[in-house]
C-alpha positions in Angstrom: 0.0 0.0 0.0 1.6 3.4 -0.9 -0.2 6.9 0.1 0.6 9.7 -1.8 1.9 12.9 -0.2 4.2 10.9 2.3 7.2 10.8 2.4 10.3 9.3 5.0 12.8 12.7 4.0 11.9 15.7 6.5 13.6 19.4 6.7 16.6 19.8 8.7 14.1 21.5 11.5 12.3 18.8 11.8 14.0 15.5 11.7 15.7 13.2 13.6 18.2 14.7 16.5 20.8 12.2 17.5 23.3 13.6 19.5 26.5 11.9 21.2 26.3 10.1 25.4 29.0 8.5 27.5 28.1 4.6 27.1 27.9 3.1 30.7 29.2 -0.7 29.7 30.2 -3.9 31.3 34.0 -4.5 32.3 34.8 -7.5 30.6 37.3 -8.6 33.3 35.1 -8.1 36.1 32.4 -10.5 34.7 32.4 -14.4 33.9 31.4 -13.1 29.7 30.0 -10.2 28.0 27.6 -12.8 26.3 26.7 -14.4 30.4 25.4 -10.4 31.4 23.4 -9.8 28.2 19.6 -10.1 27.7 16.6 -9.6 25.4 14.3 -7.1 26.2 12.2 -6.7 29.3 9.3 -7.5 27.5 10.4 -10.5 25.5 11.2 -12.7 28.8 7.4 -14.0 29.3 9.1 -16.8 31.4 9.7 -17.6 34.8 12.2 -19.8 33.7 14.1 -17.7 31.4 14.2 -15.5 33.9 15.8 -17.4 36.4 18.2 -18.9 33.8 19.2 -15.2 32.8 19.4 -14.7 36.5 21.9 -17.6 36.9 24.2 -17.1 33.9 26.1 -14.6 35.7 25.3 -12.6 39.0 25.6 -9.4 36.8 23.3 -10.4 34.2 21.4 -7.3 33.4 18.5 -8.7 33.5 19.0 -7.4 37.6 18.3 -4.3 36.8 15.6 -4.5 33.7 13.4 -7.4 35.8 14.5 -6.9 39.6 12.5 -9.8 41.6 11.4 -8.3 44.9 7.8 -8.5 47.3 6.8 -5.0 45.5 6.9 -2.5 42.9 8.3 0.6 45.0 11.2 -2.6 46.8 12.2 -3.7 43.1 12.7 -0.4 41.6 15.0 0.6 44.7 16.7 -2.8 44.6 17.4 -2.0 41.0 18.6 1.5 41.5 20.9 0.2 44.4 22.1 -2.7 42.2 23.0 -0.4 39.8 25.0 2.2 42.0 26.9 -0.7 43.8 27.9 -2.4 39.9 28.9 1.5 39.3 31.2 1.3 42.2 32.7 -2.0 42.3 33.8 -0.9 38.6 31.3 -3.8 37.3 30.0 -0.9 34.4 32.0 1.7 33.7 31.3 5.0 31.4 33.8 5.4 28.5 36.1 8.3 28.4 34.3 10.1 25.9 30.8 10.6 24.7 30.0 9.1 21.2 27.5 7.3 18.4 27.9 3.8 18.7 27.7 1.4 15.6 25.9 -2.2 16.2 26.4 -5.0 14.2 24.4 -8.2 15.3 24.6 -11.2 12.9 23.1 -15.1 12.5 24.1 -16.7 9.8 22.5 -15.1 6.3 21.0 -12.5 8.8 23.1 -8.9 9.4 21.7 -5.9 10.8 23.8 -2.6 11.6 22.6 0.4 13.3 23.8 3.4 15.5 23.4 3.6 19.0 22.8 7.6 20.3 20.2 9.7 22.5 17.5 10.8 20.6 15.6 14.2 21.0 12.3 13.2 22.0 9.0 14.2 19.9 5.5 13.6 20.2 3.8 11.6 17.7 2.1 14.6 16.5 6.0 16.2 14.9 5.8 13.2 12.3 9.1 12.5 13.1 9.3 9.2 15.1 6.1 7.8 14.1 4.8 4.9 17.1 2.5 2.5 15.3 1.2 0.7 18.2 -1.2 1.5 21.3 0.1 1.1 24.5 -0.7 -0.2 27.8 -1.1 2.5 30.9 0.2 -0.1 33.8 3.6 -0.9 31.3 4.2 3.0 31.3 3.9 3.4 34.5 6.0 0.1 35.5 9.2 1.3 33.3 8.9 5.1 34.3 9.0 4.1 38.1 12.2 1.9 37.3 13.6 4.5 35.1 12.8 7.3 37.6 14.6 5.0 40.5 17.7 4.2 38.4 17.9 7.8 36.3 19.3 5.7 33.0 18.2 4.0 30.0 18.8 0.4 30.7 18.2 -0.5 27.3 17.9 1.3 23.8 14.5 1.4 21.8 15.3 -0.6 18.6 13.4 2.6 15.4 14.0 2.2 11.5 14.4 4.6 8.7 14.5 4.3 5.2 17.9 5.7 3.9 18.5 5.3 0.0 19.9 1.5 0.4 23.3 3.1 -0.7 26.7 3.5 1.7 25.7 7.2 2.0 25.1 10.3 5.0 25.0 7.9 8.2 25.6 4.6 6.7 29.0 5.7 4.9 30.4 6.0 8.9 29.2 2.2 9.3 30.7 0.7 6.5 33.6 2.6 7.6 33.7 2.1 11.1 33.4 -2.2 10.9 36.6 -2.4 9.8 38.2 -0.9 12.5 38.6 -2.7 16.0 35.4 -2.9 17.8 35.4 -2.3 21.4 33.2 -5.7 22.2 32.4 -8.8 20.4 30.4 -11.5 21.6 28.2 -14.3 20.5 25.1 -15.2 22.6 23.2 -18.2 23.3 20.5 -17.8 20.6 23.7 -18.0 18.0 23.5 -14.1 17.2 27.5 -12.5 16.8 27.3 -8.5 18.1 30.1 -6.2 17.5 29.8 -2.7 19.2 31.9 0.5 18.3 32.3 3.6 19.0 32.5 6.8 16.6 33.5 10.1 18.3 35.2 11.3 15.5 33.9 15.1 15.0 33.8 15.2 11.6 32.2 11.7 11.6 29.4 12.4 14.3 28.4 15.5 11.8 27.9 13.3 9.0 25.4 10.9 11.2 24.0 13.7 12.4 23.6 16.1 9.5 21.9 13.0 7.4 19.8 11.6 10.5 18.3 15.4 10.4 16.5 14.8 7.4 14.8 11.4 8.7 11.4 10.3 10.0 11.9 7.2 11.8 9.0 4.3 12.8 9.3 3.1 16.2 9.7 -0.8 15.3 10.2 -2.3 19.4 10.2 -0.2 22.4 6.3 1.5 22.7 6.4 1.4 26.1 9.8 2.4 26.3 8.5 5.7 24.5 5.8 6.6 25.9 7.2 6.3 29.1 10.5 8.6 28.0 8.1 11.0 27.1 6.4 11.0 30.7 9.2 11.5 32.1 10.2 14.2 30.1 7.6 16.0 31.1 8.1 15.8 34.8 11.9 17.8 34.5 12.4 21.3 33.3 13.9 21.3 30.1 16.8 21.2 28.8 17.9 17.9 30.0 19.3 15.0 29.6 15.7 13.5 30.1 14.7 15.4 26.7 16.8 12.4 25.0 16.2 8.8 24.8 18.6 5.7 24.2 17.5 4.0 20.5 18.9 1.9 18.1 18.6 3.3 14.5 18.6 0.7 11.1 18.8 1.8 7.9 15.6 -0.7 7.0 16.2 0.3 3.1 19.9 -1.3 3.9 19.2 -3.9 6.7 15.8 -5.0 6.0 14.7 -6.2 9.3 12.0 -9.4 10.1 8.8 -8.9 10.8 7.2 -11.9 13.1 4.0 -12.1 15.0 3.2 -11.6 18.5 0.7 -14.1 20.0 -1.7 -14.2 22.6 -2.6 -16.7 25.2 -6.1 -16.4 26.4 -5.6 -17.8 30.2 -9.4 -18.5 31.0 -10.8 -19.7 27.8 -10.4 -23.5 26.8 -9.9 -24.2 23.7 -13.1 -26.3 23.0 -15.0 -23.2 24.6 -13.2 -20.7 21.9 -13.8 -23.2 19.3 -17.6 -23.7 19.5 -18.3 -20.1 20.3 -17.0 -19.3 16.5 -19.9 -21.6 14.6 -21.1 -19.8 11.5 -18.9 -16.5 12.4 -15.8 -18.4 11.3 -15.1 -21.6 9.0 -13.2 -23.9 11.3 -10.9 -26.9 10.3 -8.6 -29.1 12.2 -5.0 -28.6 10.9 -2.4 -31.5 11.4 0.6 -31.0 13.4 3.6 -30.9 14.0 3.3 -26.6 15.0 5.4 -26.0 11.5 2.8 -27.7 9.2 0.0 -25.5 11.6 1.8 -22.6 10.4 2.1 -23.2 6.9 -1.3 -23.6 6.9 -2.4 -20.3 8.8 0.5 -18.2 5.7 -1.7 -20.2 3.3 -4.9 -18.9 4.3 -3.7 -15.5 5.5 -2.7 -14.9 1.7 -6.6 -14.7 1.5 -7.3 -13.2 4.2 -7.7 -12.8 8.2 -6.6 -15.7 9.1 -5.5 -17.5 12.9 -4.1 -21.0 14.3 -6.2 -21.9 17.7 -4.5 -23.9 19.5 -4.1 -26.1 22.6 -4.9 -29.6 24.2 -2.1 -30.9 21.7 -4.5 -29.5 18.7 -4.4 -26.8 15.9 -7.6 -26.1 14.2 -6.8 -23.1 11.8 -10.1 -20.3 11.8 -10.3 -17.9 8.4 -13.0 -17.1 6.0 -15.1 -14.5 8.7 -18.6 -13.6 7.9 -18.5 -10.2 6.2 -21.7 -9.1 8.2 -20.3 -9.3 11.5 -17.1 -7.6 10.1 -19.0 -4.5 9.4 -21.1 -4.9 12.6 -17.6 -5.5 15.3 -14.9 -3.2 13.4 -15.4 0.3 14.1 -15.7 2.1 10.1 -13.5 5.4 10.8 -10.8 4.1 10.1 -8.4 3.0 7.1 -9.1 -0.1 4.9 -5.6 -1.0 5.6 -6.3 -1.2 9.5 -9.9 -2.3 9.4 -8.5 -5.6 7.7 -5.7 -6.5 9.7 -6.2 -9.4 11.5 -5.1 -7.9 15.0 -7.8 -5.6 14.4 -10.1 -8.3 13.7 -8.9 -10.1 16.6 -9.4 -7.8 18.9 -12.9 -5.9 17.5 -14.3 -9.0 16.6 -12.9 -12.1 18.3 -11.9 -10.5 21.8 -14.4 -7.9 22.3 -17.5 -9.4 20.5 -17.8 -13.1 20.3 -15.2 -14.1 23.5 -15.9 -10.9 25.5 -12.2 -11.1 27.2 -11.0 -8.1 28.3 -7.4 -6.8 27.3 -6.4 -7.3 30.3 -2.8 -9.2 31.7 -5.1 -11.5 34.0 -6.7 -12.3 30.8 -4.5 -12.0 28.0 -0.4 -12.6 27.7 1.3 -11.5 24.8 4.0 -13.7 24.0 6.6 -13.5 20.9 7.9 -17.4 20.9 5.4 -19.5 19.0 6.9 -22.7 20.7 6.3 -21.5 24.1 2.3 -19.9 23.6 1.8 -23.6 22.2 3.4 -25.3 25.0 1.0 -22.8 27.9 -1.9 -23.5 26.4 -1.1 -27.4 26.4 0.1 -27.4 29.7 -2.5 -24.8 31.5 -5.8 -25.8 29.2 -6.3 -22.0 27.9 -6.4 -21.3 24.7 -3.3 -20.3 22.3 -3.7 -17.8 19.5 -1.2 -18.0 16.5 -1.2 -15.0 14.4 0.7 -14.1 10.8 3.3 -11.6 10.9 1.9 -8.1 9.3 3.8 -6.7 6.3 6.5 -3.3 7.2 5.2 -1.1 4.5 1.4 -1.5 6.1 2.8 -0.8 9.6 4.6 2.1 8.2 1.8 3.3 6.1 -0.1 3.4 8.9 1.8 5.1 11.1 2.4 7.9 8.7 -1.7 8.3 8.8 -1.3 8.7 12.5 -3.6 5.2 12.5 -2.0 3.6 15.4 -2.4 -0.6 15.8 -3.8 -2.4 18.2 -0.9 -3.2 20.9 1.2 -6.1 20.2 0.6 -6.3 16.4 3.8 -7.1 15.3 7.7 -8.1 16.4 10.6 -6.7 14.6 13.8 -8.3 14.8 16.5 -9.0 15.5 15.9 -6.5 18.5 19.0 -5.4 20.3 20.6 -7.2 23.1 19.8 -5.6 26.7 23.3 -5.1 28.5 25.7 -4.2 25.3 25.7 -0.8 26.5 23.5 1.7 28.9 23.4 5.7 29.6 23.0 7.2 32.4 21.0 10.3 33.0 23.3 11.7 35.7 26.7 10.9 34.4 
């Protein structure tokens, strides 16, 4: 879908304002590996399990300060801020010398992505310059801002795409550059993804990132939350500070396409034979055979048709596409775009969610989970219901976003997202 009039290039005035921070980063001779302290994102560990094996890899995983475990919310933001000051002490993280852009390279096998790392002037969504295409959840805002209010850093960055011209230009000339010089960490991590940090500080280098970046509109592609809460926070201290900046990630998409994958949902208190017979003659239903890969081939199949989804649960798949048109019209609200009315988290939501199961978004309800294998394996294990969803296009999310048409929350996953730990930035440094 392309809509005429838009366009990714803004004015100097009104772009994209990266500007140079002190990276607070791990020592790598006062921990067991660079790869033992990292994580993924806060959000991504849906797990008690991965949590506690995070927790165990190395007593200065990072994952200590993005997911402190204590009795309650005020106790683990203060254990987080105090785990952080003592690491900052003991020489555990350390801020390097000078401020700079940091170029990040993570790569899996035909898979490469390359970004720069840098505090971003933060705008509202109404600037068109970072464009969010998601809603958010209040209680998430509120969660991170208390943790980011008690540990005065960004623990990890925001992970926001651009499209550049695809050619080793402006920003992206520095990269291709700067990778063949010595990088100041390389590590590999446990799901097989190489990542290669360096540093740029170079004056005449940070104006070329920065002089291109200023003609940019970037889409927020992971890290919602993240933003919104940034720009809470902003709000609460007087200007100019270093809270009008927050950490990010930025990829050249038109360079370094990234992957766009699904998030799924797992309905805690709705069995699966409940979910299925409440959908007779608003959905056609068929049993798909397993194994989960075969479920999914099935669900791109019928997704290149239309809104499609893969129940699943009680060791089952049964694949649901082909909804009436009249209760389409009737459940999806008409003011907005053909491009969001038919997207299938709208339809899951509008129709599914709101009308037929009447389950409220709400976390004692609904979890939102980005690993197919584990929303299978809950639903199998705790008798709720798993609901598989095909990944949405990146030109419809941006198109959207560029409408100001936001999508409902958890609609997609891009990847690969940046590893939590690599390097931090302080707000007080």
């Amino acid at each position: 879908m392309n809509i005429a009039g838009h366009t990714d290039v803004m004015d100097a005035a009104g772009g994209l304002d990266l500007i140079p921070f002190r990276g607070l980063r791990y020592d790598p001779e006062r921990v067991g590996s660079l790869a033992a302290v990292t994580s993924p994102p806060y959000d991504v560990i849906v797990r008690p399990d991965g949590l506690l094996h995070l927790e165990s890899a190395d007593p200065h995983n990072i994952v200590r300060l993005i997911l402190p475990q204590a009795t309650t919310p005020a106790a683990r933001n203060r254990q987080a801020a105090d785990t952080l000051d003592a690491w900052r002490a003991d020489g555990i993280l350390t801020p390097d010398p000078a401020a700079g852009l940091y170029v990040y390279e993570q790569r899996d096998g035909d898979i490469l992505q390359r970004g720069i790392i840098g505090a971003l002037r933060l705008t509202e969504a109404a600037d068109g310059v970072v464009l969010p295409h998601e809603d958010v959840m209040p209680h998430l805002v509120e969660d991170r801002a208390a943790l980011m209010r008690a540990t005065a850093a960004n623990l990890e960055p925001l992970l926001l795409t651009y499209l550049g011209d695809g050619n080793a230009t402006g920003a992206t000339a520095v990269i291709e550059r700067t990778i063949h010089r010595a990088p100041l960490l390389s590590t590999t991590t446990e799901d097989g993804f190489s990542h290669r940090l360096w540093a740029v500080t170079d004056p005449a280098e940070l104006d070329q990132i920065r002089s291109d970046l200023a003609h940019q509109q970037a889409l927020i592609a992971d890290g919602h939350h993240r933003w919104a809460t940034n720009l809470r926070l902003r709000t609460e201290h007087p200007s100019p500070s270093p809270w009008d900046y927050g950490l990010v990630l930025l990829v050249d998409s038109a360079r370094y396409p990234l992957r766009v994958r699904a998030i799924h949902r797992y309905l805690r208190r709705l069995p699966l034979a409940e979910a299925l017979a409440s959908l007779d003659g608003a959905f056609r239903v068929r049993p798909v055979e397993g194994p989960l890969p075969h479920a999914l081939e099935a669900l791109a199949e019928a997704s290149a048709h239309g809104n499609a989804f893969v129940l699943a649960g009680d060791g089952a798949f049964h694949l649901v596409d082909r909804p009436s048109p009249e209760l389409l019209s009737r459940t999806i609200p008409a003011d907005k775009p053909e491009a969001w009315r038919s997207l299938d988290a709208t339809v899951l939501h509008a129709t599914l969610l709101d009308h037929i199961w009447k389950i409220p978004d709400a976390p004692e309800h609904i979890m939102y989970i980005h690993d197919t294998e584990a929303t299978v394996e809950k639903a199998d294990r705790d008798g709720g219901t798993a609901v598989l969803m095909h990944p949405v296009r990146e030109g419809v999310v941006r198109d959207l976003a560029r409408l100001g048409v936001t999508m409902p929350r958890k609609s997609t996953s891009f990847g690969p997202k940046p590893a939590t730990g690599l390097v931090l930035r302080s707000l007080t440094d």
